[in-house]
N, C-alpha and C positions, 0 to 999 in steps of 0.2 A: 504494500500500500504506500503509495508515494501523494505527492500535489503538484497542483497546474504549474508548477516555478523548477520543480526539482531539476537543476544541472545535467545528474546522467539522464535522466529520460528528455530531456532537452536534446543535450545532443545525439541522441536516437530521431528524436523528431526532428532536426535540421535534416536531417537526412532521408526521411519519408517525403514522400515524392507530393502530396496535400499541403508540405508547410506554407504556410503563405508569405510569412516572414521571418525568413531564417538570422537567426540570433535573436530576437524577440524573447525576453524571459517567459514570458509567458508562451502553452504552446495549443491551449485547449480552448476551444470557443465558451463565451461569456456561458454562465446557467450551470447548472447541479451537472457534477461530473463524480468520476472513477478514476483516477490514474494510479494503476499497474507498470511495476519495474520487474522484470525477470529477475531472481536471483545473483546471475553473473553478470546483470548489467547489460547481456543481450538482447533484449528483446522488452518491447513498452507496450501497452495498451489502454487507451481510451475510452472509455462509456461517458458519451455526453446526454443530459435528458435534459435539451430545451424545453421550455414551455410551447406547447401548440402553438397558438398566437404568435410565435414569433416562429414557423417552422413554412417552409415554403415548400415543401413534397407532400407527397403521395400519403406519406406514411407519420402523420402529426399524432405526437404523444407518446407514440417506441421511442426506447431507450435507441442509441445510436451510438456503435463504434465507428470513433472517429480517425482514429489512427490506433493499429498494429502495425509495428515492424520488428521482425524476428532477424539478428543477423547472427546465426548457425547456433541458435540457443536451441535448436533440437525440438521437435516434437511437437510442432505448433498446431496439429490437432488438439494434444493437452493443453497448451498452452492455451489458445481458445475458450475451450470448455471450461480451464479454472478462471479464464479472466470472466464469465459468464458465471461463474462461482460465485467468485466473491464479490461482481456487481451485484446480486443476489442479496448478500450477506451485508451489502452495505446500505443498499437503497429500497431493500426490501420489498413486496411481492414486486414481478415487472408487471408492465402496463398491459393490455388487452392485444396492443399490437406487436410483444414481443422486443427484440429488439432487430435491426436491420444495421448493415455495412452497405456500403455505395463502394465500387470496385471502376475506375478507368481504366476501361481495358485497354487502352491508348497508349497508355504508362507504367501500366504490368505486365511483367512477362508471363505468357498462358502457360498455364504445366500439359505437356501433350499426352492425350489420352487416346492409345488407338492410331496415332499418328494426325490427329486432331487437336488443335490449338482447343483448350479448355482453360473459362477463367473461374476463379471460385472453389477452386478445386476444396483448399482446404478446408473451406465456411462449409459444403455440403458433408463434407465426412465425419464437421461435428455437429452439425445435427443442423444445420440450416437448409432452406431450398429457394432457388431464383424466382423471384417474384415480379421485375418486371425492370424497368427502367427508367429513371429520373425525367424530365425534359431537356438537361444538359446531355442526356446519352449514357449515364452512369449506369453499371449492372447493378439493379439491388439483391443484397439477398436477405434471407430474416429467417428467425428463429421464434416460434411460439411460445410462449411460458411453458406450456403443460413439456416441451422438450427440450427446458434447459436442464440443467444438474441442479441440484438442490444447491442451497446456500453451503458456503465454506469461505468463513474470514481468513483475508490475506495477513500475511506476517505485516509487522511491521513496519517500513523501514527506516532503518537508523539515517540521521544525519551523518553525511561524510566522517572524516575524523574519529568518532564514537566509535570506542571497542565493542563487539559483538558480545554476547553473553559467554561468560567463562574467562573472557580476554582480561589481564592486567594491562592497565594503562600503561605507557615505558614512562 
């Protein structure tokens, strides 16, 4: 469990291909949010839940990840699924419409399936299905409540500097 300012997941989001403003401390749009730091500092995750009124798709009132980027932290089906956890665990029941990703397939590389350019690949294995497309052309795809994972609160995370539990300070 990190916040919208945190340094390492910052510079994870400079590097996410959505940033809009790279070095910006801040990296999450305004409104109730989720920010997830992977363990090794690999990999970040977003759950932003604007308020309707201020949502301009398809899909007003889902929870929305707004940026996942995994760099070789392994396993981002799990990865996914506990960020979906602990959204869960923090923000408690999701909303009616689930939550939804927006994917530019413009600017992701498709995983090929079959010898077929596929995008989404990861989002349907953990439990989401493509539901349709933004009016910018974005793929959406979304996840139900009834097939998220139960709640599971994320660790902590420490500020930089701060010894881990067990650690003597030097």
């Amino acid at each position: 469990m990190s916040n919208r300012a945190d340094p390492v997941a910052r510079a994870l989001a400079d590097r996410h291909y959505n940033r809009q403003t790279v070095g910006a401390e801040q990296f999450v749009p305004p409104g109730r949010c989720v920010v997830l730091v992977e363990e090794t500092a690999r990999a970040f995750w977003v759950t932003s839940w604007p308020f309707p009124e201020f949502t301009k798709h398809d899909w007003a009132g889902a929870w929305i990840c707004s940026a996942f980027r995994s760099e070789d932290a392994g396993g981002s089906i799990e990865l996914v699924r506990q960020a979906l956890a602990a959204t869960r665990a923090t923000l408690g029941e999701p909303p009616e419409g689930g939550l939804v990703t927006f994917i530019d397939h413009r600017k992701v590389r498709p995983t090929l399936m079959r010898n077929h350019p596929t995008w989404g690949w990861v989002w349907v294995k953990a439990g989401f299905r493509y539901v349709g497309q933004t009016k910018a052309g974005l793929l959406t795809f979304q996840i139900s409540p009834n097939d998220m994972p139960s709640p599971m609160p994320a660790k902590q995370r420490l500020p930089l500097g701060l010894p881990l539990f067990g650690e003597v300070p030097a």
